[in-house]
C-alpha positions in Angstrom: 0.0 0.0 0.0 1.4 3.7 -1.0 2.8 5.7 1.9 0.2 8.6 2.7 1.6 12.0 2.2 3.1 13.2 5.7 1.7 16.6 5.8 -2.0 14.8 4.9 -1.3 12.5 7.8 -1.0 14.9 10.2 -3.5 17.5 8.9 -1.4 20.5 8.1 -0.1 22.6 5.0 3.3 22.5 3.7 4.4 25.7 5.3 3.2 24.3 9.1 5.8 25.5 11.5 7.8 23.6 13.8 5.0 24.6 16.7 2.7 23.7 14.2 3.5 20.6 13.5 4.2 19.6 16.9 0.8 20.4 18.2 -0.9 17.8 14.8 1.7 14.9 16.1 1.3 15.4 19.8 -2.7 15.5 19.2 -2.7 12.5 17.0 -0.3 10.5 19.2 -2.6 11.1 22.4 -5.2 9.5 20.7 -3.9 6.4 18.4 -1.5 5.8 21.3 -1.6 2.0 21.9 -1.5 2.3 25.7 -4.7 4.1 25.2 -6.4 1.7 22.9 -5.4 -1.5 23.6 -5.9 -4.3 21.3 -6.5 -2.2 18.5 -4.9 -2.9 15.5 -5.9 0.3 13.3 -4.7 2.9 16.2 -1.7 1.0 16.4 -0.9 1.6 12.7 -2.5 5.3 12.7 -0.4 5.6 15.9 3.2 4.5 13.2 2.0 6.8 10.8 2.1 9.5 12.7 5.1 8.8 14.4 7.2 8.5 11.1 5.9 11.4 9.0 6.4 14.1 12.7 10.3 12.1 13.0 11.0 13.4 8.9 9.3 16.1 9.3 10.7 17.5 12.3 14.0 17.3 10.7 14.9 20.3 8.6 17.0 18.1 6.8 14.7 15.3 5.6 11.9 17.9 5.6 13.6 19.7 3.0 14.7 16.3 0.9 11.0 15.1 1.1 9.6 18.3 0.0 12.1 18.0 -3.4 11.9 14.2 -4.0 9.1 13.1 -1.5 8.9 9.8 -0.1 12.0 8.6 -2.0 14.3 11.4 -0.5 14.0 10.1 3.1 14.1 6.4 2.0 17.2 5.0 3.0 16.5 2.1 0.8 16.7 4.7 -2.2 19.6 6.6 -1.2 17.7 9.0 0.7 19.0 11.9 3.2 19.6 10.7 6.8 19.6 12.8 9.9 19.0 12.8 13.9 15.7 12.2 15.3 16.0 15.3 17.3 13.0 16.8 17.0 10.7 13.4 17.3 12.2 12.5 20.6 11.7 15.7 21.9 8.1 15.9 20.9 7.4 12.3 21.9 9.3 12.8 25.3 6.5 15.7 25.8 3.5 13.1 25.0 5.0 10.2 27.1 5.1 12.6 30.1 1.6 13.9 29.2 0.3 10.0 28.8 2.1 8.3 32.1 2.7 11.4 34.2 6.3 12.7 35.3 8.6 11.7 38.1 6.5 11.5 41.4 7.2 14.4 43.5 9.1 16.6 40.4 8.8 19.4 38.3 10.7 21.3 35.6 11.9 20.0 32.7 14.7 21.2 30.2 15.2 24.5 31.6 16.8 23.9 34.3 17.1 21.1 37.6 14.4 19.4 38.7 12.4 20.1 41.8 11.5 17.7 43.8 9.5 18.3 47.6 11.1 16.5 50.3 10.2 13.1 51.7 7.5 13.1 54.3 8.9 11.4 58.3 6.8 9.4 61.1 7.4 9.6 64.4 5.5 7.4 66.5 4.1 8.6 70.0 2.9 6.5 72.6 0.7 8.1 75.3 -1.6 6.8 78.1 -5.3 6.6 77.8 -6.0 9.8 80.0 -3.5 11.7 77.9 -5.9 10.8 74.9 -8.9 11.3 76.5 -8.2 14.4 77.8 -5.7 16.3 75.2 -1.9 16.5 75.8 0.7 19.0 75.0 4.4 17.9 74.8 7.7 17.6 72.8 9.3 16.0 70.6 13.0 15.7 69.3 12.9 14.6 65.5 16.1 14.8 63.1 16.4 17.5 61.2 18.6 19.2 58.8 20.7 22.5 58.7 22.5 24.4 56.3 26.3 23.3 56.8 27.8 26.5 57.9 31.1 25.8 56.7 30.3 25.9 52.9 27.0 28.3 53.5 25.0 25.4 51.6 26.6 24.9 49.0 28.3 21.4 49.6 31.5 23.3 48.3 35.0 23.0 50.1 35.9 27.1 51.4 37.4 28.6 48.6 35.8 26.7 45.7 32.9 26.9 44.0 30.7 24.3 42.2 30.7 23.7 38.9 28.3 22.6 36.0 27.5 18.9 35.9 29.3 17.8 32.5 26.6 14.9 32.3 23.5 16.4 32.3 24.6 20.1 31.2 23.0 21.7 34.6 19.7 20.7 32.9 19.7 17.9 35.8 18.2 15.5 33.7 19.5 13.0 31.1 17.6 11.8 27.9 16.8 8.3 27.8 15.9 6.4 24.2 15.2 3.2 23.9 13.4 2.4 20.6 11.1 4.5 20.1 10.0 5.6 23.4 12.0 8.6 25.0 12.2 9.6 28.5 13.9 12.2 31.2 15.6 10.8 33.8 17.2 12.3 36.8 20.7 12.7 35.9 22.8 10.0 38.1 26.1 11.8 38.6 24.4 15.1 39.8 21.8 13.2 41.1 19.1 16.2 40.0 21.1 19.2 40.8 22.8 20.7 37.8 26.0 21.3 40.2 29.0 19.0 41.0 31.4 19.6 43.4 34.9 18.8 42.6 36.3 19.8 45.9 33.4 18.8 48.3 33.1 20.4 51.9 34.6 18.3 54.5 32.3 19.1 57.2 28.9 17.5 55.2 30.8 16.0 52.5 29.4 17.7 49.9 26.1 17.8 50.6 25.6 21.3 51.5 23.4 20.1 55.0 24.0 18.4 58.1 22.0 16.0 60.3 20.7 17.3 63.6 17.6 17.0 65.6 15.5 19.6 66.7 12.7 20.1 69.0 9.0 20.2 68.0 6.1 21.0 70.2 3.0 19.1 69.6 -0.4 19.1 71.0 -2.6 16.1 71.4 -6.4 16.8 70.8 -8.4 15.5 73.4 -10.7 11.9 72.5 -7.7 11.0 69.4 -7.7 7.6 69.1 -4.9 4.6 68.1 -3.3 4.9 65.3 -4.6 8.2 64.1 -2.3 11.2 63.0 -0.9 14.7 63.6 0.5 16.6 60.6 3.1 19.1 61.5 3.6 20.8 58.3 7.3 22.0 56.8 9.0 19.3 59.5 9.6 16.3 56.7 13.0 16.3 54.9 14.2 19.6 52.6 13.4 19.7 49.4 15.8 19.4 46.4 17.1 21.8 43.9 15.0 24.2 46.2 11.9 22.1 46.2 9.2 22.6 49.3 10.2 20.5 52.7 8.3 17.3 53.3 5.5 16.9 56.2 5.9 15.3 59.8 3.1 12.8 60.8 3.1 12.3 64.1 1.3 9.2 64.8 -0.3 8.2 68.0 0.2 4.8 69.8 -1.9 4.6 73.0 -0.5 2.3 75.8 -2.2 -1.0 77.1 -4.8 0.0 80.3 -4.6 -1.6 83.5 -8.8 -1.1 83.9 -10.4 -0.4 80.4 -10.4 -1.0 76.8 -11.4 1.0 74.1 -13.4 0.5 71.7 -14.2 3.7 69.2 -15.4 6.3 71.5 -17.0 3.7 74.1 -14.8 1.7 77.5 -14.8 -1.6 78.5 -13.9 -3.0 81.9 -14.4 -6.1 84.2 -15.9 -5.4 87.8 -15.1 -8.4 90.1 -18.1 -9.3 92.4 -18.7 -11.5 95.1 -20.7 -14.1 94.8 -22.9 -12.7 98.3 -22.8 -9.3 96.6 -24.3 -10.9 93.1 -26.5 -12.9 95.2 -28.1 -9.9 97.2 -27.4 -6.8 95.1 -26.2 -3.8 95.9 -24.4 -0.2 95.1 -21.8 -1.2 93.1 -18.8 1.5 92.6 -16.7 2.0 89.7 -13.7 4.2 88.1 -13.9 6.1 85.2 -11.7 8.4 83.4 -13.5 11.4 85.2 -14.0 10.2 88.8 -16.0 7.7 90.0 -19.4 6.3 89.3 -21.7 3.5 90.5 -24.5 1.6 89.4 -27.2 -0.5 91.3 -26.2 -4.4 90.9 -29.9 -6.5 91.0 -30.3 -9.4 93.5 -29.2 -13.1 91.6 -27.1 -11.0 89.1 -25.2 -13.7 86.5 -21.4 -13.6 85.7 -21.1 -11.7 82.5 -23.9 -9.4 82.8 -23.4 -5.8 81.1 -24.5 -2.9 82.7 -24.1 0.6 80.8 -23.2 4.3 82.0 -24.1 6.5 79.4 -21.4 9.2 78.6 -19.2 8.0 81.1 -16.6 7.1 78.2 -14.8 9.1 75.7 -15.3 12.2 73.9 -13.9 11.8 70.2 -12.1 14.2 68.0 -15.1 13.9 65.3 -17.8 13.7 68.1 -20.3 15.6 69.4 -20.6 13.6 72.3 -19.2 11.2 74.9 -19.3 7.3 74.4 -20.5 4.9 77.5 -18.3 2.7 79.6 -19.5 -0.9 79.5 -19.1 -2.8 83.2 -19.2 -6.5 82.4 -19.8 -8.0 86.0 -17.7 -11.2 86.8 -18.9 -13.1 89.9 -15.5 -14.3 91.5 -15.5 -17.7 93.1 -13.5 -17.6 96.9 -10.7 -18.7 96.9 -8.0 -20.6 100.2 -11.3 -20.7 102.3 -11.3 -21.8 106.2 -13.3 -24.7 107.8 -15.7 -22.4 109.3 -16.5 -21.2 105.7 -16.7 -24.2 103.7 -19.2 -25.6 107.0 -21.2 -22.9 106.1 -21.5 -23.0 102.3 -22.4 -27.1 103.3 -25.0 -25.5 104.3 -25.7 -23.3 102.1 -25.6 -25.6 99.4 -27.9 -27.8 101.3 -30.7 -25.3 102.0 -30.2 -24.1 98.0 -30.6 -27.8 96.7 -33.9 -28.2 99.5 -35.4 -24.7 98.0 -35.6 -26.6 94.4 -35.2 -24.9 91.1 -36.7 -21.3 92.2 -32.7 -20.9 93.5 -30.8 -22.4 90.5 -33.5 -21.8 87.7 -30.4 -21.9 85.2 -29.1 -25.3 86.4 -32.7 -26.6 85.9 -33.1 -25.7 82.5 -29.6 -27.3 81.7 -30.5 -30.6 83.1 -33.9 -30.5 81.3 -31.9 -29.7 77.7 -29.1 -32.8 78.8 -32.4 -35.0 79.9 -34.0 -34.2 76.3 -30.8 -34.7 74.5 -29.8 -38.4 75.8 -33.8 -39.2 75.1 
């Protein structure tokens, strides 16, 4: 099949400009790009098309051949005119960026080094459950870094200055091509910064910072919870190449309770009864992270039964009001008794058994289930 006629291809006149015809590939290779239509066979080849006719014509070189002699100027195969690919890569380096994004975290391009923010730190803060419940203000020593003071920054040894990186042309980025695909990368002997520095400072060995920690006040807000964090802005590591510092996130890490559990903005604990005082009832009094409390415990109250203060448990960052505290009774069984005390639970046992079921109304409905099972 005859080669289309590159300016048709693209959609331009034979006296496009550079800009011009830039703006007809770019256009054409966002759409027929094969990334973006996958499986498709014609995009694929509308995608080629457009490729090859932008890489001649891009060239003032084999422009100007295939202008005189058309597709047989730029033919190698016919002893056409060769030339760089300049101009293509360029164009297609722009689209490639525009398609898959650029480096994460980086800006700037051929004008100069790239930017990049700096890397965002965790510091992990353990505090008590009071402290969350009620707010908390302290500090914090996190690393940090300072300009060296040596060099004033610039990574340079006194006297000496740096100098453009040879590599990368102070651009901070190199050119990568492989086929047909062209990308930027950071250059790796400059590592991003346009500068080397033959004589590096001996105080940060070049780098133009040193390591140090500083201290950072923080406040806790009252109710925060496990795991949850506190962004101190600007605190992260420097940028590069001038590029914005990175955040601190301070995350919270709340410290095993002797007497409750959490659970969102609600408490848990475990009151220990005796078994008279489940038996009989009562006043029952409890903690609570505000004082005390205290409930009324019913007569023949059950090991495991809940009872619920309302509010009594924490106030959370997001809510508008306080959780409850959950008391989950457990009836304790005594324990290294005397003779005088197991004589009189004999008896008591004895009375309980000669009462019948109306005492034990549980272990009667258990022996009915076992009666009806082994039936």
């Amino acid at each position: 099949m005859a080669k289309r006629d590159f300016y048709e291809v693209l959609g331009v006149g034979k006296s496009a400009s550079e800009d011009e015809l830039k703006k007809a590939y770019r256009k054409l290779a966002m759409k027929h790009h094969p990334d973006r239509n996958p499986g498709s066979k014609e995009a694929e080849e509308k995608f080629k098309e457009a490729k090859e006719a932008y890489e001649m014509l891009s060239d003032p070189q084999k422009r100007d051949a295939y202008d005189r002699y058309g597709h047989a100027g730029v033919d190698p195969n016919m002893g056409g005119m060769g030339g760089g690919a300049g101009g293509f890569a360029d164009a297609f380096g722009d689209i490639f960026g525009d398609i898959f994004g650029q480096a994460a975290g980086g800006r700037g391009g051929r004008g100069g080094p790239q930017v990049y923010r700096g890397a965002d730190l965790r510091y992990n803060l353990e505090i008590t459950l009071e402290q969350a419940a009620h707010g908390y203000d302290t500090t914090i020593r996190v690393p940090s870094w300072d300009s060296c003071e040596t060099c004033d920054g610039t990574g340079a040894k006194p006297g000496t200055s740096p100098v453009t990186c040879t590599t990368c042309g102070g651009h901070g980025q190199v050119r990568m091509q492989q086929g047909f695909f062209s990308v930027l990368q950071t250059c790796p002997k400059c590592q991003g910064s346009g500068k080397i520095n033959p004589s590096p400072c001996g105080t940060c060995s070049g780098a133009g910072k040193i390591k140090r920690n500083k201290t950072l006040e923080v406040q806790i807000p009252a109710g925060i919870d496990d795991g949850m964090r506190i962004r101190s802005s600007g605190n992260g590591e420097p940028g590069m190449n001038g590029g914005p510092p990175g955040d601190l996130y301070v995350e919270i890490r709340i410290k095993q309770h002797a007497v409750f559990q959490r659970e969102g903005d609600d408490l848990h604990c475990e009151i220990p009864i005796s078994f008279a005082k489940a038996a009989l009832g009562g006043e029952v009094e409890v903690p609570t992270l505000n004082g005390k409390a205290s409930f009324t415990l019913p007569e023949g109250t059950q090991s495991g039964k809940t009872f619920r203060l309302r509010s009594k448990g924490i106030k959370g960052v997001r809510s508008g009001y306080a959780g409850d505290l959950f008391c989950h009774v457990v009836v304790e069984t005594p324990v290294t008794l005397t003779e005088r005390q197991k004589e009189l639970l004999r008896e008591f046992e004895q009375l309980t058994i000669e009462g019948g079921s109306k005492h034990s109304p549980q272990t009667k409905t258990w022996k009915d289930k076992v009666k009806e099972f082994f039936e």
